[in-house]
N, C-alpha and C positions, 0 to 999 in steps of 0.2 A: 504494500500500500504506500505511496507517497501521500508524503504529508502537504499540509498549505505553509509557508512561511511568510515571517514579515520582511520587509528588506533587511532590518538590521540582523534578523537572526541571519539569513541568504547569507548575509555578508558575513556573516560570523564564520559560518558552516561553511563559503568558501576557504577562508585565509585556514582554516584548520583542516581542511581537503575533506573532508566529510560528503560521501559519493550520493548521496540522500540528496544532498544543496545541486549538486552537478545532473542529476536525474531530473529533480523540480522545473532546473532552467529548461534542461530538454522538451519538456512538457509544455509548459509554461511559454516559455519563450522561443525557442524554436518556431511556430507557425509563425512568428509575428518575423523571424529573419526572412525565413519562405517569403513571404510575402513582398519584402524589400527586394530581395534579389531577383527574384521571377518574372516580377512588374517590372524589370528594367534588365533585360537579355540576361537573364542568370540562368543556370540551370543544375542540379540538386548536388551537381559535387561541391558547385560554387556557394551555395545554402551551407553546404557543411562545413569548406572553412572559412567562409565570414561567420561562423556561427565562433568554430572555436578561435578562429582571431580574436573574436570581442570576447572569450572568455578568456583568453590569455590576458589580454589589453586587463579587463576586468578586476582578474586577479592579481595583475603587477601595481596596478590603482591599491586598490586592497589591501596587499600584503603591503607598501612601503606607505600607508599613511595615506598616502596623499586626495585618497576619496573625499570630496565633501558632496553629499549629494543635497541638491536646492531643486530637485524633483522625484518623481518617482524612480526606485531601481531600473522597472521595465522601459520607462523613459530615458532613463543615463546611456542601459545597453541600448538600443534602440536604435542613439543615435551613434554611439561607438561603432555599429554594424555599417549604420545610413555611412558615415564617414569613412567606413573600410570599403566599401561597397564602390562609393564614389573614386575614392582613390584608384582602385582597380580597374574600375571602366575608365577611367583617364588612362591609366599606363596604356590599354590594350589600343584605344583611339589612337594616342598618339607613336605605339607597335606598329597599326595598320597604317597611316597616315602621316607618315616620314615626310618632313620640311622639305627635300629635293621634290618629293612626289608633287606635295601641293605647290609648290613655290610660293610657299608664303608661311611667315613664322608664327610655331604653335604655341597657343598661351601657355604660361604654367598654371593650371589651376591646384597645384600640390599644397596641401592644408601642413601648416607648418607647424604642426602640432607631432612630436616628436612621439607620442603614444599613439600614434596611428599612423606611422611609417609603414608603409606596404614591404617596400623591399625586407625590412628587418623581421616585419610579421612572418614572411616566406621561409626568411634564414632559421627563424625559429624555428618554426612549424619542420622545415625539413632537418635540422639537430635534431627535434623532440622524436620524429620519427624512427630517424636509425635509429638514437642512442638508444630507443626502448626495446627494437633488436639485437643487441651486443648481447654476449652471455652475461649473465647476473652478475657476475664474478666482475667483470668491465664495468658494469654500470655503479657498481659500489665503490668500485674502485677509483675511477674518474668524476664521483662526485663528492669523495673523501678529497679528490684532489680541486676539484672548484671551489669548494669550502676553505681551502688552505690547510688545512689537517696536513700538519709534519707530517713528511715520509718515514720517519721513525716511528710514528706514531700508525701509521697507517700499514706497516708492516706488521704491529701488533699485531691491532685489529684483524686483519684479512689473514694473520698467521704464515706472513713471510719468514725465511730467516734471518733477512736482514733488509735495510733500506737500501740497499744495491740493487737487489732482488725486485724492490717494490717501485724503484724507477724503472727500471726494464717493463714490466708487466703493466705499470701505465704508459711508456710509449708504445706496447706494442695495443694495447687497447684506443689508446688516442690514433694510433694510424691506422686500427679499422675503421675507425668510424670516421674518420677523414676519407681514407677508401668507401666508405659505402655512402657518402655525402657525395661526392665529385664523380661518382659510378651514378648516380641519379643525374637523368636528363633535365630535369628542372633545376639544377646545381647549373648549369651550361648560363642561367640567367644571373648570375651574382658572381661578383670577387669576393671570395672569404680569406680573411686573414689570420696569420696564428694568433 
């Protein structure tokens, strides 16, 4: 059974990953992204990731503070989606409809709102993907190592026998997943840097 939530509890239950809050929105707000995208050349793969764009965007708001909401939740995501949405039909216009083509120069209409960077949303979205592919063993180990957790330390934990040991085993986990980022043809759209 899902339950109803108020924003503040949503918001609570997001920043604590509670999969109940991530179900809700499903529910809840999902038709309302459908609807955004669809009415403006979308079609349902496109639905899915402006859905979880704006739940990324959502929860990086969330998790570092910086939510103040002076509307409804439904309304904040809404327009978080409306303004992913937008950005993306810009990139692809101005994709199809290169400045030599038309001979004449294309506006920018790029929202300069840095939490709704399209390119950076993709670079996530496609990190989040591999890295949830990598064996267990990789993914613990490579986010011991984004946290900054000493490599001494990190050899404990994961039961290396030494920190020697525990750098090896994260570069060789950091260049699978750099291998299986750059081996995706949607990588071919972004410069990633170390």
């Amino acid at each position: 059974m899902i339950m109803i939530y108020s924003d503040e509890n949503l918001l609570k239950g997001l920043r604590e990953h509670k999969t109940d809050c991530i179900k809700f929105m499903y529910k809840d707000y999902f038709p309302l992204v459908k609807s955004i995208v669809t009415k403006n050349s979308g079609n349902y793969q496109d639905v899915e990731d402006v859905f979880q764009d704006g739940l990324i965007v959502l929860y990086q708001k969330t998790d570092s503070g910086s939510l103040c909401l002076n509307c409804t939740l439904k309304t904040f995501f809404y327009s978080i989606c409306w303004n992913i949405w937008m950005q993306r039909l810009d990139r692809k216009w101005r994709l199809l409809y290169q400045d030599e083509i038309l001979h004449e120069p294309v506006a920018d209409h790029k929202n300069n709102d840095k939490d709704y960077d399209e390119e950076k949303l993709e670079k996530l979205r496609l990190y989040h993907l591999h890295f949830l592919k990598l064996p267990e063993e990789c993914q613990k180990l490579l986010t011991y190592f984004v946290n900054k957790t000493p490599l001494k330390v990190i050899a404990r934990i994961m039961g290396f026998k030494d920190e020697k040991y525990a750098k090896t085993r994260k570069y060789m986990c950091k260049n699978m997943l750099r291998k299986r980022i750059m081996n995706d043809p949607r990588s071919k759209l972004f410069v990633f840097y170390e």
